[in-house]
C-alpha distance (Angstrom), angle and dihedral (degrees) to the residues before:
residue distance angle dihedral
X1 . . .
X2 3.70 . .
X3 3.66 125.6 .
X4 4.08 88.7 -108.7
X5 3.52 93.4 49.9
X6 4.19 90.0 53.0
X7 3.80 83.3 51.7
X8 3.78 93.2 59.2
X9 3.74 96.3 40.8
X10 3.87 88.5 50.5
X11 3.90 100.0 41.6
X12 3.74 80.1 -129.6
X13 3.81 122.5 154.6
X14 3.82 125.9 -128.8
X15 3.70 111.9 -118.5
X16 3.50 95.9 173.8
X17 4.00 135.9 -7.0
X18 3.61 109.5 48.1
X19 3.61 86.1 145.4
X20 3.90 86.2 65.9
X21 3.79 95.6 50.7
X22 3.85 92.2 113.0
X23 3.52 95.1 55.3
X24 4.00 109.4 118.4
X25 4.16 117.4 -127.9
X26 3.71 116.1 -163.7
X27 4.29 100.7 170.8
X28 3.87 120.8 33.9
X29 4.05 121.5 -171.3
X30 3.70 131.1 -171.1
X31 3.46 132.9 -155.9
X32 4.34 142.5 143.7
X33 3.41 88.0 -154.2
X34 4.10 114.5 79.5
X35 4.20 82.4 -162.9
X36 3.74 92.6 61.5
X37 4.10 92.6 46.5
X38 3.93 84.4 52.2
X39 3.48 97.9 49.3
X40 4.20 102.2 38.5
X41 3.67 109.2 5.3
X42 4.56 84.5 109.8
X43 3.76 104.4 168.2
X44 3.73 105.2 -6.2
X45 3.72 115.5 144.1
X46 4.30 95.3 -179.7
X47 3.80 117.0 50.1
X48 3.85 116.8 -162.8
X49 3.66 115.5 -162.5
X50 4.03 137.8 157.3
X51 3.96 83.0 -146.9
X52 3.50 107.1 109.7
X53 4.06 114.9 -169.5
X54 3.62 144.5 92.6
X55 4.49 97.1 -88.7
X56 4.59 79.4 63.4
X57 4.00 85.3 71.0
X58 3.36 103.9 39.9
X59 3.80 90.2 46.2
X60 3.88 80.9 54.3
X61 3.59 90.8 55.0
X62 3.74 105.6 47.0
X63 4.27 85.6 58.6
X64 3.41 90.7 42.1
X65 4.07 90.6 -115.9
X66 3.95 105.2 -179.3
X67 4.43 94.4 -162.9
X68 3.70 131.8 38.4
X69 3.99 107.5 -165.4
X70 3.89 103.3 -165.3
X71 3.92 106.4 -151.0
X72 4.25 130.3 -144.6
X73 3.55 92.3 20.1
X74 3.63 109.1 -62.0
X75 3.79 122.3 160.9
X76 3.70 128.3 -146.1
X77 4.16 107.8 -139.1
X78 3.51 114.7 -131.4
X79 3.66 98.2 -88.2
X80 3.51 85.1 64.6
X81 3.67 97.6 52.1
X82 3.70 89.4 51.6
X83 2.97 89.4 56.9
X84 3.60 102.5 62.9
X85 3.32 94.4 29.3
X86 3.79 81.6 70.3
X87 3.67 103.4 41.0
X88 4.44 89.0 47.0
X89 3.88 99.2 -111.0
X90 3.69 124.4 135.8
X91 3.50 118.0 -134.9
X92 3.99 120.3 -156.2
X93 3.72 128.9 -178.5
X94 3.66 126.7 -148.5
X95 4.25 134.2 176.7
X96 3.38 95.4 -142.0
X97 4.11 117.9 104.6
X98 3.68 115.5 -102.6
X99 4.06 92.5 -106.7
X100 3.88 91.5 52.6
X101 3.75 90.3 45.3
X102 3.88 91.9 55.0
X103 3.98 89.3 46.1
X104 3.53 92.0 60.3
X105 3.63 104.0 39.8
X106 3.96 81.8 51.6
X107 3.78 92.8 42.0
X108 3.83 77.1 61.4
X109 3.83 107.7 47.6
X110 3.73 108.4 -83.8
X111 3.79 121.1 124.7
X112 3.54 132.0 -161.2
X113 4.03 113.7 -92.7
X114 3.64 96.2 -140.4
């Protein structure tokens, strides 16, 4: 699934990446805690999180994650767009909860990349 298609599936909106929309995801894995995405996040390429500060993107970048999908609303500030803007990851923002989010990602193909 690519990173554009998520963004239609989720209603999201793209805060930063566009660019990267074509890029394909196979594994997905969501967690608040930056700890837990060190530890088990394995092949994941999108990371969706209600945590919403700078450590989220550099997390991203030291496993090479390509899409942050912030969950239940939650902004980055501009620092944090930046931010990935500089390190190449796409950021998206959705409304739904994070447990909804997963469903329909999975509804749609994506696995978890633990």
């Amino acid at each position: 699934m690519t990173i554009k298609e998520m963004q239609k599936v989720l209603n999201a909106q793209f805060l930063y990446g566009e660019e990267l929309a074509d890029l394909d995801a196979q594994f997905v894995f969501s967690a608040d805690m930056m700890s837990d995405v060190l530890a088990y996040c394995g092949r994941c390429s999108v990371l969706i999180t209600g945590l919403c500060n700078p450590q989220v993107v550099r997390t991203a970048e030291m496993l090479d994650i390509v899409c942050i999908i912030f969950v239940r609303g939650k902004m980055p500030d501009d620092n944090m767009l930046a931010l990935a803007r500089g390190k190449g990851i796409s950021i998206l923002a959705t409304d739904h909860y994070m447990f909804t989010t997963c469903g329909i990602l999975y509804e749609n193909g994506l696995r978890g990349g633990a």
